[in-house]
PDB file of N, CA, C and O in Angstrom:
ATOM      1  N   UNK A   1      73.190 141.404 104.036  1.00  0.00           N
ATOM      2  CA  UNK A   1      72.655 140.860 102.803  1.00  0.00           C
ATOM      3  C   UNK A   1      71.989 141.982 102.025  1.00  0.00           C
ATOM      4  O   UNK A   1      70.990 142.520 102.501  1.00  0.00           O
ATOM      5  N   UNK A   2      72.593 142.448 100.599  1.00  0.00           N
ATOM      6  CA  UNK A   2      72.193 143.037 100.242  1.00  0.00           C
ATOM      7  C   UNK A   2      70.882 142.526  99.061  1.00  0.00           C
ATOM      8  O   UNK A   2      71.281 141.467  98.576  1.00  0.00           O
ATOM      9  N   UNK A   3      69.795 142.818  98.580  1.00  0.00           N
ATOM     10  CA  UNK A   3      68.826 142.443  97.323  1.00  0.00           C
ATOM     11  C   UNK A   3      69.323 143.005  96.122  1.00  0.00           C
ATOM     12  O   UNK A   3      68.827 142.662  95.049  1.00  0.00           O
ATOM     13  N   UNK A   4      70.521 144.072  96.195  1.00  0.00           N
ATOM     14  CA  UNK A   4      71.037 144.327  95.065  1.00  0.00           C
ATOM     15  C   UNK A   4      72.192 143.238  94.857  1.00  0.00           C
ATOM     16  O   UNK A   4      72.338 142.650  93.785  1.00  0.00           O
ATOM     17  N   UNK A   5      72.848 143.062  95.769  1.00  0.00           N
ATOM     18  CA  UNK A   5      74.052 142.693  95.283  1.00  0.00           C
ATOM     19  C   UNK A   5      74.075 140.577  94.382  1.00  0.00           C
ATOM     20  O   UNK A   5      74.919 139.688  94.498  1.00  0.00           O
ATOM     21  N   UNK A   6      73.004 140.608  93.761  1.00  0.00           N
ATOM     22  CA  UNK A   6      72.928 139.475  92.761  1.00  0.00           C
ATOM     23  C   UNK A   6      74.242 139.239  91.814  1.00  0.00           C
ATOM     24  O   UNK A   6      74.379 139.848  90.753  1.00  0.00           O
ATOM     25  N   UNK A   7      75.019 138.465  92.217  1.00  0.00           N
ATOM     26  CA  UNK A   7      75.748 138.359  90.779  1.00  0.00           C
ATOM     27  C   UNK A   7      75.405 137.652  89.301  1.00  0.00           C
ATOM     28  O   UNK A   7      74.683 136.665  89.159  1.00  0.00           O
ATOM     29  N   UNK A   8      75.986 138.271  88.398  1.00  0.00           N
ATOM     30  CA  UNK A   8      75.334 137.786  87.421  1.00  0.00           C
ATOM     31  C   UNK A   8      75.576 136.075  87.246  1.00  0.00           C
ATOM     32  O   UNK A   8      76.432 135.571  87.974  1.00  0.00           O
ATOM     33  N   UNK A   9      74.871 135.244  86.343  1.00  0.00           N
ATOM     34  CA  UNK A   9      74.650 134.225  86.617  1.00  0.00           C
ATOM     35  C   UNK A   9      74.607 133.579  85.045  1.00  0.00           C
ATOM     36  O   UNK A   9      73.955 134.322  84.311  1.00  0.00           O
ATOM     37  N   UNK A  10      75.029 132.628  84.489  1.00  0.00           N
ATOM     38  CA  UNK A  10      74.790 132.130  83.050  1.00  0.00           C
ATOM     39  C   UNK A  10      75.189 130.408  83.640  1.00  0.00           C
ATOM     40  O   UNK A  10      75.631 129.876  84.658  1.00  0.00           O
ATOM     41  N   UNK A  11      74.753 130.045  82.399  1.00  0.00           N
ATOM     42  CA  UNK A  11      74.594 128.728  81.715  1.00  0.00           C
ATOM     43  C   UNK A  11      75.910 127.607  81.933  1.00  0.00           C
ATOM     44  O   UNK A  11      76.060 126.472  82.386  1.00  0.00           O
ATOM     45  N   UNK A  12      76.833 128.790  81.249  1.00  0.00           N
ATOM     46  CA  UNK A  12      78.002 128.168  81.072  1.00  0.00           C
ATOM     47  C   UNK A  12      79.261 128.328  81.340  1.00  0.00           C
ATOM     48  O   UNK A  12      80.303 128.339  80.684  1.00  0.00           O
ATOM     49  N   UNK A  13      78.807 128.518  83.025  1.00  0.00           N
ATOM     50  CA  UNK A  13      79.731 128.715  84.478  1.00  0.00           C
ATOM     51  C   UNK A  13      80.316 127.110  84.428  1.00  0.00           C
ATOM     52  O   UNK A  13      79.798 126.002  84.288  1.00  0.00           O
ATOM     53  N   UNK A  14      81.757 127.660  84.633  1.00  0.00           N
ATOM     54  CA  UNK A  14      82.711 126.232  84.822  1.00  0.00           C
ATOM     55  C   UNK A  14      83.268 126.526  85.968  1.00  0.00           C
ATOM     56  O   UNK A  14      82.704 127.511  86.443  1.00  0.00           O
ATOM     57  N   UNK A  15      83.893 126.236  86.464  1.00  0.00           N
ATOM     58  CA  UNK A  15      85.359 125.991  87.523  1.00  0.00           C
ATOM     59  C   UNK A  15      84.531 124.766  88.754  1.00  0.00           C
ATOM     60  O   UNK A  15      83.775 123.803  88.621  1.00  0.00           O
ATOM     61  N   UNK A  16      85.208 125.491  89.965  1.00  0.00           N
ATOM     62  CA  UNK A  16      84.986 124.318  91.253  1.00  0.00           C
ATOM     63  C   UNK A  16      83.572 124.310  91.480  1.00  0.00           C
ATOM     64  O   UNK A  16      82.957 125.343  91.216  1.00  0.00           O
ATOM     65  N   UNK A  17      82.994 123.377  91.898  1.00  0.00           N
ATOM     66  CA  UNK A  17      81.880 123.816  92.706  1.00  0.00           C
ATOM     67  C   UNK A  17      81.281 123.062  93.886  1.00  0.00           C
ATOM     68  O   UNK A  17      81.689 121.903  93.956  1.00  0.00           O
ATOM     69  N   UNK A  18      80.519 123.382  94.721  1.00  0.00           N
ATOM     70  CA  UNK A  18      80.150 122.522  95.788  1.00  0.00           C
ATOM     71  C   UNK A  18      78.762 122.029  96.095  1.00  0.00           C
ATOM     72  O   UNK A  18      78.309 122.818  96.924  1.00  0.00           O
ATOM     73  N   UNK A  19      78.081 121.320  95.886  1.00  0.00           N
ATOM     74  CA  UNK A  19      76.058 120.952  96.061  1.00  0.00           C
ATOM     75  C   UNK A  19      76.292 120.799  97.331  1.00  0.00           C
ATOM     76  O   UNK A  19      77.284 120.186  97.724  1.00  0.00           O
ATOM     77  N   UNK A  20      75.272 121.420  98.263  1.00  0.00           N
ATOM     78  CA  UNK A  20      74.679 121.115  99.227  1.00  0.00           C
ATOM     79  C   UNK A  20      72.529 120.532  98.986  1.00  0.00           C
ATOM     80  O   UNK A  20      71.560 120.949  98.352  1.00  0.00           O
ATOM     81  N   UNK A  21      72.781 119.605  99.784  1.00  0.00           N
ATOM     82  CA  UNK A  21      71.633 119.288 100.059  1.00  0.00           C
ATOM     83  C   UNK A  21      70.688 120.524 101.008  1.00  0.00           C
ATOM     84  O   UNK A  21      71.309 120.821 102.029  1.00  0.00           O
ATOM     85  N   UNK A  22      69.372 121.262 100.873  1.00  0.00           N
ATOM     86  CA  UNK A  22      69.046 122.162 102.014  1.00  0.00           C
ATOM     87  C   UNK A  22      67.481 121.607 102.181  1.00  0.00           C
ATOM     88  O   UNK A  22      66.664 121.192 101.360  1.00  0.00           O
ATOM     89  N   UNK A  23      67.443 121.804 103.714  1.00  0.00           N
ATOM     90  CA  UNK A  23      66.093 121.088 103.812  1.00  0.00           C
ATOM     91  C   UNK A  23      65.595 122.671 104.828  1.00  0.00           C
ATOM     92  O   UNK A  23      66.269 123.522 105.410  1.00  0.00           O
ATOM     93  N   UNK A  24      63.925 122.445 104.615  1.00  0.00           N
ATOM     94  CA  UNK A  24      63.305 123.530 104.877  1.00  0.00           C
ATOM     95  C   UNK A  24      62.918 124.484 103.779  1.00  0.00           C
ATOM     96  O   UNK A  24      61.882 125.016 104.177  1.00  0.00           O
ATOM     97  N   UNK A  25      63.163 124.859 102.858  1.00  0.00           N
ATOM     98  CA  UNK A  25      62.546 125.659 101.956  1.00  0.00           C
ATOM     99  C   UNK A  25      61.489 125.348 101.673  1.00  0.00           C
ATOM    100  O   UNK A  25      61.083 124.208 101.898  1.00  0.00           O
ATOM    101  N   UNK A  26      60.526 126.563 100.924  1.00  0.00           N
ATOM    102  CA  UNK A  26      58.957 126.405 100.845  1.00  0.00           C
ATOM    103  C   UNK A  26      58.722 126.718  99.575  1.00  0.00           C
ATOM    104  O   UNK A  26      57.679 126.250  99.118  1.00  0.00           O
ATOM    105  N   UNK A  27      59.623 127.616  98.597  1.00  0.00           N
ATOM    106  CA  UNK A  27      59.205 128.652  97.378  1.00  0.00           C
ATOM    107  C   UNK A  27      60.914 128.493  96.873  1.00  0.00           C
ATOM    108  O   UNK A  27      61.906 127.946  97.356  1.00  0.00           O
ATOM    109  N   UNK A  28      60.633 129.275  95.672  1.00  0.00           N
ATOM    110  CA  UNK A  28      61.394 130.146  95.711  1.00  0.00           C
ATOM    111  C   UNK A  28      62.199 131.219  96.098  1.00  0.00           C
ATOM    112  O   UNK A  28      63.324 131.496  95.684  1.00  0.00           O
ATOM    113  N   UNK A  29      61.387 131.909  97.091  1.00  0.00           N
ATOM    114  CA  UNK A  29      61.873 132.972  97.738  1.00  0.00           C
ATOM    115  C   UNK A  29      62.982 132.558  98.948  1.00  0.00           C
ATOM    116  O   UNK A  29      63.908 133.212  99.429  1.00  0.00           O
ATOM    117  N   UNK A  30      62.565 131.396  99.191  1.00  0.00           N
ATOM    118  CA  UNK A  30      63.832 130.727 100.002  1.00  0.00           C
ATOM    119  C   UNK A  30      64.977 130.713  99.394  1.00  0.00           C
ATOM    120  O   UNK A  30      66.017 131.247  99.783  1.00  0.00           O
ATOM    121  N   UNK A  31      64.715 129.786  97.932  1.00  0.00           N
ATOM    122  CA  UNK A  31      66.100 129.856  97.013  1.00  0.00           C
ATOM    123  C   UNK A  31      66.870 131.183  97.188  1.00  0.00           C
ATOM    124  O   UNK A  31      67.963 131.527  97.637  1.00  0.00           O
ATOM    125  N   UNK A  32      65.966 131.674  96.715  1.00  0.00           N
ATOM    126  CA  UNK A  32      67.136 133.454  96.639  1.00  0.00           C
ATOM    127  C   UNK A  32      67.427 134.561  98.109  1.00  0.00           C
ATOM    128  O   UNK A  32      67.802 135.733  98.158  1.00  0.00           O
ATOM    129  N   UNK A  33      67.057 133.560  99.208  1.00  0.00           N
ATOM    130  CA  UNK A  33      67.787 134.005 100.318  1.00  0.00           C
ATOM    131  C   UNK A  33      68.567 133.408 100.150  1.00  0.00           C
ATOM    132  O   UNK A  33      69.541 133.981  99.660  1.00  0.00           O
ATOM    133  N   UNK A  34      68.697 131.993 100.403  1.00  0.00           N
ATOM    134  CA  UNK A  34      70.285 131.341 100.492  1.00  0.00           C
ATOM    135  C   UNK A  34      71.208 131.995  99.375  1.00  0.00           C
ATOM    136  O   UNK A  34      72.332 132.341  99.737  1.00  0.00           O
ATOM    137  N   UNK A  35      70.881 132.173  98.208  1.00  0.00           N
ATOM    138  CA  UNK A  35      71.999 132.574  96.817  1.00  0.00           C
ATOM    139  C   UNK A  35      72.652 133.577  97.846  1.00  0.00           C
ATOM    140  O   UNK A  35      73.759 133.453  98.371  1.00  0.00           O
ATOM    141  N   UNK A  36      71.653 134.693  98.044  1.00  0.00           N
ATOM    142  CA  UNK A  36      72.319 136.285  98.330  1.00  0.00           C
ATOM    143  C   UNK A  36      73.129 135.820  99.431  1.00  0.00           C
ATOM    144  O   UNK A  36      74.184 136.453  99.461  1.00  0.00           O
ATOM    145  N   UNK A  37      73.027 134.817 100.495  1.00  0.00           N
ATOM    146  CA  UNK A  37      73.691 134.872 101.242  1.00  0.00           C
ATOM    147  C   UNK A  37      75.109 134.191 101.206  1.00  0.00           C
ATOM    148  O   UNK A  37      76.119 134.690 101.702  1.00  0.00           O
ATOM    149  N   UNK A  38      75.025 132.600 100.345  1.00  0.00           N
ATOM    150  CA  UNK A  38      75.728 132.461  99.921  1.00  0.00           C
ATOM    151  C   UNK A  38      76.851 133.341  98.920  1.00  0.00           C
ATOM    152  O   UNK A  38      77.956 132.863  98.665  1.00  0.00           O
ATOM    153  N   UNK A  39      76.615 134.057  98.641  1.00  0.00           N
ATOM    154  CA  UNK A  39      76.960 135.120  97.622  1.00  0.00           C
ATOM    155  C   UNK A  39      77.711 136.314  98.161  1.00  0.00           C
ATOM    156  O   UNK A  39      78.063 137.242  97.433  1.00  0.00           O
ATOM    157  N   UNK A  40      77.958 136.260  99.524  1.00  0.00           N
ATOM    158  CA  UNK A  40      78.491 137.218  99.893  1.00  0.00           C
ATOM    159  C   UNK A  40      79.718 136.639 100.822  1.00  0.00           C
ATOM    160  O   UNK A  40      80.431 137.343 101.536  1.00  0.00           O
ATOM    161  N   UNK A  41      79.839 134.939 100.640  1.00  0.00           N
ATOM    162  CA  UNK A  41      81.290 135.036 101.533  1.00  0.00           C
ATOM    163  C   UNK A  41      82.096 135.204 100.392  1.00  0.00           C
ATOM    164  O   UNK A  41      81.666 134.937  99.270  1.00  0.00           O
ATOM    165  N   UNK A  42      83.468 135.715 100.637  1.00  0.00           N
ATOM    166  CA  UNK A  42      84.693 135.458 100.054  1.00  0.00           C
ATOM    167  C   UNK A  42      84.958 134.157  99.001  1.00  0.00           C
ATOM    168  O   UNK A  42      85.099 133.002  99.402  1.00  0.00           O
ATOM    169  N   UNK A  43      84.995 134.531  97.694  1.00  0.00           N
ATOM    170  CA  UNK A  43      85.447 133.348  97.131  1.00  0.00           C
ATOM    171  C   UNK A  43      83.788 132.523  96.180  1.00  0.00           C
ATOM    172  O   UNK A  43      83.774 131.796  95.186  1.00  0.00           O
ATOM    173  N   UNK A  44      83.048 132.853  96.713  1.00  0.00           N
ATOM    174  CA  UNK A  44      81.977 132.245  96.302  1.00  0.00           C
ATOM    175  C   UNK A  44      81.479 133.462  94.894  1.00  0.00           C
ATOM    176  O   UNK A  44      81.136 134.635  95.038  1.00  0.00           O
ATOM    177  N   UNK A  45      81.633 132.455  93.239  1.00  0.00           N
ATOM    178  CA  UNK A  45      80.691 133.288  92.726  1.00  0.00           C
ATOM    179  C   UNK A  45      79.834 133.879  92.488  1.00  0.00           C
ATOM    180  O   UNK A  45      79.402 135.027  92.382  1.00  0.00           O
ATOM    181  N   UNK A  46      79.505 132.363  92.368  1.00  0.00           N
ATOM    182  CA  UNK A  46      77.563 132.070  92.461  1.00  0.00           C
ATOM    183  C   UNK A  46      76.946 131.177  93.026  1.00  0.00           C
ATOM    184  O   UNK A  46      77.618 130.198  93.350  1.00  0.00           O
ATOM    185  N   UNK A  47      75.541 131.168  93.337  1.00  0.00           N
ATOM    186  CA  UNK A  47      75.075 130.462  94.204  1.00  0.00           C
ATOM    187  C   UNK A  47      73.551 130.191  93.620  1.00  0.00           C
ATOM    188  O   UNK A  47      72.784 131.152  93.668  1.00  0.00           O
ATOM    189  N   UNK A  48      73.159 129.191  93.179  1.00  0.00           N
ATOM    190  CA  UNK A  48      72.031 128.573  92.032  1.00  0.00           C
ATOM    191  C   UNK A  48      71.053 127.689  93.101  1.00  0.00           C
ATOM    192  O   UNK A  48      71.489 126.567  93.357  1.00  0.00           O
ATOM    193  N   UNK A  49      69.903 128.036  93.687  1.00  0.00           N
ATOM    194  CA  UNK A  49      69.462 126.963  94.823  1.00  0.00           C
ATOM    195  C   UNK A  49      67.785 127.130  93.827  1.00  0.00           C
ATOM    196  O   UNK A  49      67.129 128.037  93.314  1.00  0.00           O
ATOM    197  N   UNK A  50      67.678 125.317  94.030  1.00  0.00           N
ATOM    198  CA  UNK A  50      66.415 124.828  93.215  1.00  0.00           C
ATOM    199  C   UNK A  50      65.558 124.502  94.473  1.00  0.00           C
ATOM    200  O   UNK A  50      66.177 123.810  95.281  1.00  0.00           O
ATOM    201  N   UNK A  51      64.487 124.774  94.787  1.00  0.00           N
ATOM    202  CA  UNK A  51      63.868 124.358  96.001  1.00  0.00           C
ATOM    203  C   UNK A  51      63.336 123.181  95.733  1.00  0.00           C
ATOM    204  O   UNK A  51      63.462 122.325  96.608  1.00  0.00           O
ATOM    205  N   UNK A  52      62.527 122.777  94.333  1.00  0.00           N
ATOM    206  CA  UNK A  52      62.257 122.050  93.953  1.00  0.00           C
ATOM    207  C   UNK A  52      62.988 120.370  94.508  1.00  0.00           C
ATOM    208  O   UNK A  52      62.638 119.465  95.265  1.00  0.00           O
ATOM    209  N   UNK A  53      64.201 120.675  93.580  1.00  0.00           N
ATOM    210  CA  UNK A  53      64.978 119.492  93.886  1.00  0.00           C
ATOM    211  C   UNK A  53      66.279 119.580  95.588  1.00  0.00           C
ATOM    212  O   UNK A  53      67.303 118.959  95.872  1.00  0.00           O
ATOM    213  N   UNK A  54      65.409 120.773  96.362  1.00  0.00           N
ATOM    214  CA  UNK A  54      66.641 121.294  97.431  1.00  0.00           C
ATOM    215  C   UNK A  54      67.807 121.466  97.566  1.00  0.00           C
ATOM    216  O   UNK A  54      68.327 121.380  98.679  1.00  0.00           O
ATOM    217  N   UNK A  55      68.395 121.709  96.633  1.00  0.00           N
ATOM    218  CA  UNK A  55      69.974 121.736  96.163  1.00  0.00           C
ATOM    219  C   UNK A  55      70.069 122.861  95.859  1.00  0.00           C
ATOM    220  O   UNK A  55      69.268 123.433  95.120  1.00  0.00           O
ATOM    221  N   UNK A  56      71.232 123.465  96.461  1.00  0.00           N
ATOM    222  CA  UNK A  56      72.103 124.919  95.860  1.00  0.00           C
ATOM    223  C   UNK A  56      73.340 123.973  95.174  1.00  0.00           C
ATOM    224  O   UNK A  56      73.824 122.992  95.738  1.00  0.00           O
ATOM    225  N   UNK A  57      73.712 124.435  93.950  1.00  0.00           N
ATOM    226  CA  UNK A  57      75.008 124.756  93.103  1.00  0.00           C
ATOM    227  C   UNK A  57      76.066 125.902  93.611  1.00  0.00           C
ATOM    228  O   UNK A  57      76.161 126.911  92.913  1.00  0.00           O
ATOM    229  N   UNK A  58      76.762 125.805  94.640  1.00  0.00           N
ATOM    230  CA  UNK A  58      77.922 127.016  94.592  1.00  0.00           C
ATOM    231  C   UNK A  58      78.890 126.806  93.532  1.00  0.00           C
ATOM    232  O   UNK A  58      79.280 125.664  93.288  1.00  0.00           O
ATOM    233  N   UNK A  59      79.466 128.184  92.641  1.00  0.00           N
ATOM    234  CA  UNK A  59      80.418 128.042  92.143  1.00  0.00           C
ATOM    235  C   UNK A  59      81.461 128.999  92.559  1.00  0.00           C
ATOM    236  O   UNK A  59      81.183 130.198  92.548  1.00  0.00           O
ATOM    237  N   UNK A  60      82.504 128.644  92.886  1.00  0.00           N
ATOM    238  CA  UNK A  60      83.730 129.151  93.431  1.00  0.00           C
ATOM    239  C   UNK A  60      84.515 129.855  92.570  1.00  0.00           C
ATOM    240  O   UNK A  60      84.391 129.378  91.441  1.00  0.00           O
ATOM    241  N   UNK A  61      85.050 130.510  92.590  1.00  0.00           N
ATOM    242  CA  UNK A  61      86.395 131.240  91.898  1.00  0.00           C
ATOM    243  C   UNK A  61      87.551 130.556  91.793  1.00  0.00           C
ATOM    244  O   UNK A  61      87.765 129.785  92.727  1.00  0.00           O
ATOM    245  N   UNK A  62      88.334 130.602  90.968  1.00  0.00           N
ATOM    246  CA  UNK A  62      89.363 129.576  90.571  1.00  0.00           C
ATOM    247  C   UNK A  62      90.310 129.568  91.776  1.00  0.00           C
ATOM    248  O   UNK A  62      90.816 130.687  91.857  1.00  0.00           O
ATOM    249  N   UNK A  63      90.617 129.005  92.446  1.00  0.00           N
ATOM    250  CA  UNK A  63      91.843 128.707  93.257  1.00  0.00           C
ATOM    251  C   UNK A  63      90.960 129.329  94.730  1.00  0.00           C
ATOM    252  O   UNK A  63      91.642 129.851  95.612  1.00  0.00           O
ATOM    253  N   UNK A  64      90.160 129.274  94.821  1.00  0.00           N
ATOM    254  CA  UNK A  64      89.475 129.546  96.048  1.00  0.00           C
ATOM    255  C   UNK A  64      89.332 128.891  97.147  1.00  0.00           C
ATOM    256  O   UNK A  64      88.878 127.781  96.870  1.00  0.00           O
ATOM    257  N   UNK A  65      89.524 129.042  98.488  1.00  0.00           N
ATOM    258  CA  UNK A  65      89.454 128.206  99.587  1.00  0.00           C
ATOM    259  C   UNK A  65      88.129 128.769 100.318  1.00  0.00           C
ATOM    260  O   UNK A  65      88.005 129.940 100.679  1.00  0.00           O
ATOM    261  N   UNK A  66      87.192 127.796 100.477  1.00  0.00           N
ATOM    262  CA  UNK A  66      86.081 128.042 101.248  1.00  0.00           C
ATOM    263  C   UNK A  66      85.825 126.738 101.771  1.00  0.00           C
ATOM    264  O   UNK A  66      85.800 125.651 101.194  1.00  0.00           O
ATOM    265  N   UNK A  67      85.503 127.265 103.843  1.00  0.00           N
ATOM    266  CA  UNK A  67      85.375 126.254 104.094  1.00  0.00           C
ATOM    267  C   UNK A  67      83.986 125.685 103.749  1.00  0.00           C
ATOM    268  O   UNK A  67      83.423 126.394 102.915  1.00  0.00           O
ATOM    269  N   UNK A  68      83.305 124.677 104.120  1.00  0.00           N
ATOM    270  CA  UNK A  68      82.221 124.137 103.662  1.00  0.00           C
ATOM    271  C   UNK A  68      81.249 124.119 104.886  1.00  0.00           C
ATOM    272  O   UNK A  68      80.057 123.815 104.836  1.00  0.00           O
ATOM    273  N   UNK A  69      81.868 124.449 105.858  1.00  0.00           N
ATOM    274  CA  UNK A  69      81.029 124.749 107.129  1.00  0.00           C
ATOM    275  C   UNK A  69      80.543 126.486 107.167  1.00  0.00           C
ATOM    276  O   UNK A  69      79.636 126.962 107.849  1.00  0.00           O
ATOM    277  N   UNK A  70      81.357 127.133 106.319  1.00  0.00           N
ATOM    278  CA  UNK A  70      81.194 128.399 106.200  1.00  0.00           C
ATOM    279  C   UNK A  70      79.656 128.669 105.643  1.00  0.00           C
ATOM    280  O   UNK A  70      78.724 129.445 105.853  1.00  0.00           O
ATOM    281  N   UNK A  71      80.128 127.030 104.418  1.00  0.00           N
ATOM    282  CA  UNK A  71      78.967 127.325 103.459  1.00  0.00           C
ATOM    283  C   UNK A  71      77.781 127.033 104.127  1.00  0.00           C
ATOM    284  O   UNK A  71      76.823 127.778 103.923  1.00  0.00           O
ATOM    285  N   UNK A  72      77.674 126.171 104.820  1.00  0.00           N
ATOM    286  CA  UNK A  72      76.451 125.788 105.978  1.00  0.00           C
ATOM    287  C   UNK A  72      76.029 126.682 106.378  1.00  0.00           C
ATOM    288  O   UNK A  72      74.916 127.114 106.079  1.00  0.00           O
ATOM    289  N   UNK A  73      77.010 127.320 107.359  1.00  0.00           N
ATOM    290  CA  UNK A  73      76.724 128.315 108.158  1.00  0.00           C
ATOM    291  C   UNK A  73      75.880 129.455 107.385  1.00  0.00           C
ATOM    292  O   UNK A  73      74.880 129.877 107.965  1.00  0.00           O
ATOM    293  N   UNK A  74      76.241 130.036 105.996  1.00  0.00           N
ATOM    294  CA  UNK A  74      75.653 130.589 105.158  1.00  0.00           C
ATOM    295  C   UNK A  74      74.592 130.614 105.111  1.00  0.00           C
ATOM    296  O   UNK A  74      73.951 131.665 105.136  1.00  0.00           O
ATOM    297  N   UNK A  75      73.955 129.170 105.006  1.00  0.00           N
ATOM    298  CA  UNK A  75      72.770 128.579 104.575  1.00  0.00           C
ATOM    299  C   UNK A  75      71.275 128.676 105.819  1.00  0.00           C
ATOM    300  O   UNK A  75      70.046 128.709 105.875  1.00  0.00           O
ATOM    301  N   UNK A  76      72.098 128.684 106.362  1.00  0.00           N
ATOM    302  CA  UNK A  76      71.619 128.499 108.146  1.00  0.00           C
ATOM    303  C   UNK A  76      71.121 129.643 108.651  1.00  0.00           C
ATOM    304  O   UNK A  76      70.096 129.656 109.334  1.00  0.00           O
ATOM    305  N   UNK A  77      71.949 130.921 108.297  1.00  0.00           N
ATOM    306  CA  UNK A  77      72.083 132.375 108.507  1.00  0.00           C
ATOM    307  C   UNK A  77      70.744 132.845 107.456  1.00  0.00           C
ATOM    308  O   UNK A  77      70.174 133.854 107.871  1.00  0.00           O
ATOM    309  N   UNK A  78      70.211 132.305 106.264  1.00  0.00           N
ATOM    310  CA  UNK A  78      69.401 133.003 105.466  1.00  0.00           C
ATOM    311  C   UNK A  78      68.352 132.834 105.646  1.00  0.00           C
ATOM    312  O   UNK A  78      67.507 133.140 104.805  1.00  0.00           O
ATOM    313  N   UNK A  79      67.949 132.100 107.211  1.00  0.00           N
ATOM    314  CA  UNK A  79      66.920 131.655 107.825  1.00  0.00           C
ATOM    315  C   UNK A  79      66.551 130.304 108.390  1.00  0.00           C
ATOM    316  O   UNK A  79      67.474 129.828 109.051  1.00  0.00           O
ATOM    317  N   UNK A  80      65.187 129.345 108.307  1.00  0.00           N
ATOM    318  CA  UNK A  80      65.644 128.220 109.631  1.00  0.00           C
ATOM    319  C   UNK A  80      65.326 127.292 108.309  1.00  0.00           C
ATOM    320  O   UNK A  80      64.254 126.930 107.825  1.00  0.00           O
ATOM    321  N   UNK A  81      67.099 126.982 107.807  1.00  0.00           N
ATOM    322  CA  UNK A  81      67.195 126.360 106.826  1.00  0.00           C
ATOM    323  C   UNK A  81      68.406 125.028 107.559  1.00  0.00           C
ATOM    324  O   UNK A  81      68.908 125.288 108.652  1.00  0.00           O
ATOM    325  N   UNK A  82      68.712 123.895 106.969  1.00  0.00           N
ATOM    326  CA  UNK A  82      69.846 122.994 107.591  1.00  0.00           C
ATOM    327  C   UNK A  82      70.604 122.584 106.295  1.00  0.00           C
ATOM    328  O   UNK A  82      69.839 122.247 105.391  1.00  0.00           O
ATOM    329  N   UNK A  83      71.566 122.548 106.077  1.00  0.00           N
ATOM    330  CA  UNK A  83      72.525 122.520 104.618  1.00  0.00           C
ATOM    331  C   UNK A  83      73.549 121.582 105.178  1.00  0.00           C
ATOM    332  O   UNK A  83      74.132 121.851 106.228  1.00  0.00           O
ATOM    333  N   UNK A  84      73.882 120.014 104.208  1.00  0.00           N
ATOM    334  CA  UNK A  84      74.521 119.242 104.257  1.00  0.00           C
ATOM    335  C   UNK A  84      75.626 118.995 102.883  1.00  0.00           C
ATOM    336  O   UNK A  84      74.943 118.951 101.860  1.00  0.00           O
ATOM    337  N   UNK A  85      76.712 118.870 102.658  1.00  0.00           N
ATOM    338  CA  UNK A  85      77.230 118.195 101.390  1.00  0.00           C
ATOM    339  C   UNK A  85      76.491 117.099 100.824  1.00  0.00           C
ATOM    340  O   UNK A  85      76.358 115.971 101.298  1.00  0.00           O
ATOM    341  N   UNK A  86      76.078 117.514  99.870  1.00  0.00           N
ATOM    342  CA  UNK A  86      75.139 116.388  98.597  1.00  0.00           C
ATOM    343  C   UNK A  86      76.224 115.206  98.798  1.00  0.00           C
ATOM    344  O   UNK A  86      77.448 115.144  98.916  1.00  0.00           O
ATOM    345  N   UNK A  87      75.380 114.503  98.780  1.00  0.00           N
ATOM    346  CA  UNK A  87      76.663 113.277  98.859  1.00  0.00           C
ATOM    347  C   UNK A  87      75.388 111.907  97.694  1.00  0.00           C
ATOM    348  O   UNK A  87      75.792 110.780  97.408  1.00  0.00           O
TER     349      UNK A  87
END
């Protein structure tokens, strides 16, 4: 996980995307572990996490296959976080 490697991020990001529900965060600073980490599998653009409302926004790259356990796993990896599909 790099602290540089942020991708840039705007407003008026379209294509696929996936909400996970994440429980455990405290701040912000949680949010932007999960992004960076999310942010570094394959396929994943961006990664938008509100602690507030516990939800990350992934947005995918057009025609992208990611599994969604990957994305967990992601989530899981950026510390003692638990990440479900928003349902």
């Amino acid at each position: 996980m790099s602290l540089f490697s942020r991708k840039t991020k705007t407003d008026t990001e379209t294509g696929p995307q996936v909400v996970l529900d994440v429980q455990g965060m405290h701040c912000t600073s949680c949010g932007l572990l999960i992004d960076d980490e999310l942010e570094e599998l394959p396929g994943v653009r961006s990664a938008s996490t509100d602690f507030r409302s516990k939800r990350t926004t992934v947005r995918l790259e057009e025609g992208a296959v990611v599994d969604t356990d990957a994305l967990v796993a992601a989530v899981a990896a950026a510390g003692d976080y638990k990440a479900s599909l928003a349902g």
